[in-house]
N, C-alpha and C positions, 0 to 999 in steps of 0.2 A: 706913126712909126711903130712898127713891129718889136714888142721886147717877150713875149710870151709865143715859145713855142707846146703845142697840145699833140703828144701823140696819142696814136692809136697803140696796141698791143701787137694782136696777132696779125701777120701777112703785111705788118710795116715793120715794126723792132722786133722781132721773132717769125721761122716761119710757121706756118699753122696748117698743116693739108691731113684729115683725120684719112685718107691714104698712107702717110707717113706714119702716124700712128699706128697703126693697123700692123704693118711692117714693122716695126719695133719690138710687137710680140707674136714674132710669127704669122700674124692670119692671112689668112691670102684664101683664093677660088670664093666659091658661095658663102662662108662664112664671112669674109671680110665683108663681100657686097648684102647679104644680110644686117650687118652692124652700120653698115653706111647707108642703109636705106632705113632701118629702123631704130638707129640711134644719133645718129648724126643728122641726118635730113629731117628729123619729128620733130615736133612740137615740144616735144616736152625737154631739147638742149636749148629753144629759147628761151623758153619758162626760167630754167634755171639763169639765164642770165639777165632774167629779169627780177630774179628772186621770187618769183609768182607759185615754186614749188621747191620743196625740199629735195635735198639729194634721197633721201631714203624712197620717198612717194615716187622719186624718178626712176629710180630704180624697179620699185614693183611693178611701175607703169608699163617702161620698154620691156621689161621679164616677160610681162602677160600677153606679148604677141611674138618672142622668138624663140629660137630652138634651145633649150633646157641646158643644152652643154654649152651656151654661150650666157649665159647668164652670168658666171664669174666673173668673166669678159666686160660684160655693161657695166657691172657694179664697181670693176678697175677704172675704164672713163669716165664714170664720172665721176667718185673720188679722188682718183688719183694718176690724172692721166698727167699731171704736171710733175709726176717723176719720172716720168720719162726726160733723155735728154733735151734740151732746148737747140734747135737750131738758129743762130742769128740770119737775119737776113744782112747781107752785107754790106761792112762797111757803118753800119747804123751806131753801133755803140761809140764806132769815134766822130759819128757825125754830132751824135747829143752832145759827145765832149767837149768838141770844137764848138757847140754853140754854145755850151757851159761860159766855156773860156771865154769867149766874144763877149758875152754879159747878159745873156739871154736866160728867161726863168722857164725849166722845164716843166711839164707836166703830163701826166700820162690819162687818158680816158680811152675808159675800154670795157665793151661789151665783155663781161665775163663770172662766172660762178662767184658765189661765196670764199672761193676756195685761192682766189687771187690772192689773197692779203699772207697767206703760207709758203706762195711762191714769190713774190714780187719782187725781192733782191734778188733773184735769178735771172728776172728780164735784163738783156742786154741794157747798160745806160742806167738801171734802175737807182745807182748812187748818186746823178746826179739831180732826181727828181726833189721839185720843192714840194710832190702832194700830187694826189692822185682820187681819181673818182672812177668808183665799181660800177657799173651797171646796176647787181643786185643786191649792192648793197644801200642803193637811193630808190628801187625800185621804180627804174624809167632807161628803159631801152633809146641809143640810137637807133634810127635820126632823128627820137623826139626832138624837139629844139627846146623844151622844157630842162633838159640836162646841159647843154649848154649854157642855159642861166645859171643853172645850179653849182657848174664849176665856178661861173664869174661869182657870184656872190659867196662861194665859198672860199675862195683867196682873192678876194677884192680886184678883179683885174679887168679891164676895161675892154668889152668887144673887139673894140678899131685898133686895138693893143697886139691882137691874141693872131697866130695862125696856128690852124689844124690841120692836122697830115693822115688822111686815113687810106685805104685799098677800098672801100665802100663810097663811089658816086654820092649815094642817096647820105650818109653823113656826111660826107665832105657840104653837101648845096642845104640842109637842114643846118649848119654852123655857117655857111657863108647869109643865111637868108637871116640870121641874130646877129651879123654885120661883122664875122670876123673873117679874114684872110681865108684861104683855103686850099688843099692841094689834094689830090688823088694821087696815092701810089702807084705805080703800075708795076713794082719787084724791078725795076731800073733804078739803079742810082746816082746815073748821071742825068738821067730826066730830072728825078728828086732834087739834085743841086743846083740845073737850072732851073727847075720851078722856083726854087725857095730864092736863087739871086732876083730874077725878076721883080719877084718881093720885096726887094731890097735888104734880103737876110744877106749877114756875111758871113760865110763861110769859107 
């Protein structure tokens, strides 16, 4: 029996397209696709969510291959692109409520910077969370299945227990292959409520 739901963050309880971002401060033509090819698509935004690099190192890193007048620009992503508005994806925050109420224990996992724990009651749902685990802050990326464990033994809670909800295939089958439930988003969320009754979640 399922009593532990795991979400994910971004592109399941919020949405997350560094398009959107981009648009929130204006950029748009060659500068935008500049910043998405050399700060979003690199290496060094999954380092940070692996904790493998500081924001500052990140910072000098993506500077020393784009154009001079975007530099401000990188150094706003990745400090502080979590003050931009949040978009919920919808429906989400009354879904965690609804399984609040049912008697389900929430929990959030998600690939994400240092810089989560300054926004996290902003995530949609984030009140009804019992605990949560950072990417860079255990230093282990999904779809390790290493981190997986890490949540169970971090709140005690039983694989055969747990289901996880992510938009990433490759986490969703690394948490089903530590034997817990599983589901892919697809940004539907009447997919998302028949997956989870299947499961025998009630909602």
């Amino acid at each position: 029996m399922i009593r532990n739901i795991l979400f994910d963050m971004g592109q399941v309880l919020i949405r997350w397209v560094p398009e959107d971002l981009l648009k929130a401060r204006n950029i748009t033509g060659e500068d935008a696709e500049e910043l998405l090819r050399e700060l979003f698509r690199e290496w060094e935004w999954v380092a940070l969510d692996a904790g493998a690099i500081t924001p500052e190192d990140a910072v000098k890193s993506v500077c020393a291959r784009v154009s001079p007048h975007l530099h401000t620009d990188v150094e706003y992503y990745i400090t502080s692109w979590w003050k931009l508005p949040f978009i919920e994806n919808p429906g989400m925050h009354d879904l965690v409520k609804t399984l609040k109420e049912n008697g389900y224990h929430i929990y959030l996992l998600s690939n994400a910077s240092i810089y989560q724990k300054d926004y996290c009651e902003r995530i949609p749902g984030s009140e009804y969370f019992e605990g949560r685990v950072t990417s860079s802050e255990v230093g282990m990326l999904k779809p390790d299945r290493e981190i997986f464990r890490y949540i169970c033994r971090k709140y005690d809670l039983k694989v055969e227990e747990c289901c996880f909800i992510d938009d990433g295939p490759a986490n969703v089958f690394a948490a089903m292959q530590e034997g817990m439930s599983g589901i892919v988003y697809h940004q539907d969320k009447d997919h998302l409520y028949n997956a989870l009754r299947k499961h025998g979640i009630r909602i």
